[in-house]
ChimeraX commands (.cxc) that place a marker at each C-alpha (Angstrom):
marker #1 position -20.65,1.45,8.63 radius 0.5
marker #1 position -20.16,-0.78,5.93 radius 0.5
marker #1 position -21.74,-0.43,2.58 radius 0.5
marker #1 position -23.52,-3.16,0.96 radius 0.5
marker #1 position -20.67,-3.38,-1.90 radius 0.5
marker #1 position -18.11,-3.75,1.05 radius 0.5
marker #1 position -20.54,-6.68,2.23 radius 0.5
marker #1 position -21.43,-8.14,-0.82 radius 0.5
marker #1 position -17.79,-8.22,-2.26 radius 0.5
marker #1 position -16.79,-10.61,1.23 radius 0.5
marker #1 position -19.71,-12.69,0.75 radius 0.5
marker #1 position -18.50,-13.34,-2.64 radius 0.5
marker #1 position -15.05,-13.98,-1.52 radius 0.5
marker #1 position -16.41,-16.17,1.08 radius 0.5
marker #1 position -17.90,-18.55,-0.71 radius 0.5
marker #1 position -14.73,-18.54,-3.62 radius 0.5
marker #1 position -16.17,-16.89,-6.96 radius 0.5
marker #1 position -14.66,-14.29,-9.08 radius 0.5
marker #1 position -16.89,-11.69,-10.08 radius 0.5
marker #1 position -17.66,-13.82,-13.48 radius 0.5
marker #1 position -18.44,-16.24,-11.22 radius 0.5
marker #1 position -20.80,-14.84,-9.28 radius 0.5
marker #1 position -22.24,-12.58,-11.76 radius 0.5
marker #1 position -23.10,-15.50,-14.51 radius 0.5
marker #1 position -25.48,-17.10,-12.00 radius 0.5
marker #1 position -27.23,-14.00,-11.75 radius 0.5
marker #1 position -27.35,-12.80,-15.33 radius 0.5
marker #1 position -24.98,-10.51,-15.42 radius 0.5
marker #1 position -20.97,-9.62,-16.14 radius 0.5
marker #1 position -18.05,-9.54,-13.77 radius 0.5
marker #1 position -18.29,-5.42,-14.96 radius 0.5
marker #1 position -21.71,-5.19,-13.59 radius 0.5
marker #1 position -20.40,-7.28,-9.73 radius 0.5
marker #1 position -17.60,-4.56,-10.06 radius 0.5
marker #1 position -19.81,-1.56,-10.05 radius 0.5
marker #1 position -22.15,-3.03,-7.14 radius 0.5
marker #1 position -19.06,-3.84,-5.27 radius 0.5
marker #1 position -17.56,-0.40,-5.89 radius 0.5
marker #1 position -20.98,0.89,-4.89 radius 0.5
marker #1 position -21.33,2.74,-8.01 radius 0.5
marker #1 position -24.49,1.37,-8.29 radius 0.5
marker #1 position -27.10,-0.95,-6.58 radius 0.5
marker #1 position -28.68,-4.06,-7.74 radius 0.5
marker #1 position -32.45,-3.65,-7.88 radius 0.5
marker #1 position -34.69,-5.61,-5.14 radius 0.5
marker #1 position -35.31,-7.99,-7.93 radius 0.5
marker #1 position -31.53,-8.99,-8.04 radius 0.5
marker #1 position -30.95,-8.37,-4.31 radius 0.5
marker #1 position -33.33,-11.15,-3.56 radius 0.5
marker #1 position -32.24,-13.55,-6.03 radius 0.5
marker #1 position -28.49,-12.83,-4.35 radius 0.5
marker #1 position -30.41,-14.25,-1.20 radius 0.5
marker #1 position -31.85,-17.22,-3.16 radius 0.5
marker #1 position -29.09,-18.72,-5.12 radius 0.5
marker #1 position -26.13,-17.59,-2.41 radius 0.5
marker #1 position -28.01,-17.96,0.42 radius 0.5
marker #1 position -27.24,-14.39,1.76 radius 0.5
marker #1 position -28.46,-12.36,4.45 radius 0.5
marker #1 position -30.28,-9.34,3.94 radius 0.5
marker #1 position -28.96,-7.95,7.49 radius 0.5
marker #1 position -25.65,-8.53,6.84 radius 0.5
marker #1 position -25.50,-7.42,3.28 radius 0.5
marker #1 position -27.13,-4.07,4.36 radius 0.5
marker #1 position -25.17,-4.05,7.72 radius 0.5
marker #1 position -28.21,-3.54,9.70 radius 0.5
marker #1 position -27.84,-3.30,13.31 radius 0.5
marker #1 position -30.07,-4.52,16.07 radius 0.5
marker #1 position -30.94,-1.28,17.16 radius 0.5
marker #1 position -32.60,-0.83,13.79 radius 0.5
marker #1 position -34.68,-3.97,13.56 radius 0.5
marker #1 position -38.17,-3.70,14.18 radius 0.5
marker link #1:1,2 radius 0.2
marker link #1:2,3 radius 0.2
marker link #1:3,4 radius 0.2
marker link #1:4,5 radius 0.2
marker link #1:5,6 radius 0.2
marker link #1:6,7 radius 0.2
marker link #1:7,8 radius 0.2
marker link #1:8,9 radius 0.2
marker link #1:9,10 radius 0.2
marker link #1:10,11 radius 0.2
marker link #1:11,12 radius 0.2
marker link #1:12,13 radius 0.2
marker link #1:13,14 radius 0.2
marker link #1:14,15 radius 0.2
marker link #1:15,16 radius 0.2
marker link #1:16,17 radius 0.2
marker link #1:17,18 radius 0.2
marker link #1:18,19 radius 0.2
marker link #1:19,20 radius 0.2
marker link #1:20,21 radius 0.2
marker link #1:21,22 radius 0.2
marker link #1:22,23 radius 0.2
marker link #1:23,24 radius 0.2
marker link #1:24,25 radius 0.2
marker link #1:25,26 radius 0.2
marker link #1:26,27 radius 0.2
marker link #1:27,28 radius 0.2
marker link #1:28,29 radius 0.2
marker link #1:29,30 radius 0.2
marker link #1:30,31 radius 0.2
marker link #1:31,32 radius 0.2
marker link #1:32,33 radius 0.2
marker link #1:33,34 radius 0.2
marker link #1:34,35 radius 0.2
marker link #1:35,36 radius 0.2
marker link #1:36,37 radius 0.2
marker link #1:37,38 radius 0.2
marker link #1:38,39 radius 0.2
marker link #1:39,40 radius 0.2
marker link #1:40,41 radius 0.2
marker link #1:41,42 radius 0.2
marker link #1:42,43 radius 0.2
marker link #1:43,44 radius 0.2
marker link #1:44,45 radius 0.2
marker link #1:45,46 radius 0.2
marker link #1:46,47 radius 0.2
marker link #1:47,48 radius 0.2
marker link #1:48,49 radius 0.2
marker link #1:49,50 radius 0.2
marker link #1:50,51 radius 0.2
marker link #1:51,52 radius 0.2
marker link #1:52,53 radius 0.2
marker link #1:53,54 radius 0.2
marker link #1:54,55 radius 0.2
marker link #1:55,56 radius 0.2
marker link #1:56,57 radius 0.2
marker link #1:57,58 radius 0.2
marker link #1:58,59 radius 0.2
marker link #1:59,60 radius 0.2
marker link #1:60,61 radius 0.2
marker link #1:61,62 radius 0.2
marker link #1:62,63 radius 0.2
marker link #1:63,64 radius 0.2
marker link #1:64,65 radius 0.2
marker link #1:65,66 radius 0.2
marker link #1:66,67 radius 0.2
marker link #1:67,68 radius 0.2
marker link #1:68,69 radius 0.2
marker link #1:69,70 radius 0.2
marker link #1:70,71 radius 0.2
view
């Protein structure tokens, strides 16, 4: 299973950022991406949905869920 820092690093590389990048649209530091991507830590729900918003990401993919657990 992959973690959401596995799956949120490749979305970033998908659509071409750096962690700067990515992170300055959010409000935060290329340090900060690093530590989500290195799931050292987790974004709170607050950020998690703004990732959706202004990247247009999907919650099931970022949290690798799997058919068998959607309700």
């Amino acid at each position: 299973m992959k973690t959401f820092g596995t799956n949120l690093k490749k979305l970033r590389e998908e659509l071409g950022l750096t962690q700067k990048e990515f992170g300055q649209r959010l409000g935060f530091d290329a340090r900060t991406v690093s530590n989500w991507e290195k799931s050292r830590n987790l974004p709170s729900l607050i950020i998690i949905k703004r990732i959706n918003t202004i990247y247009k990401a999907d919650y099931e993919e970022l949290f690798d869920i799997d058919d068998e657990f959607k309700i």
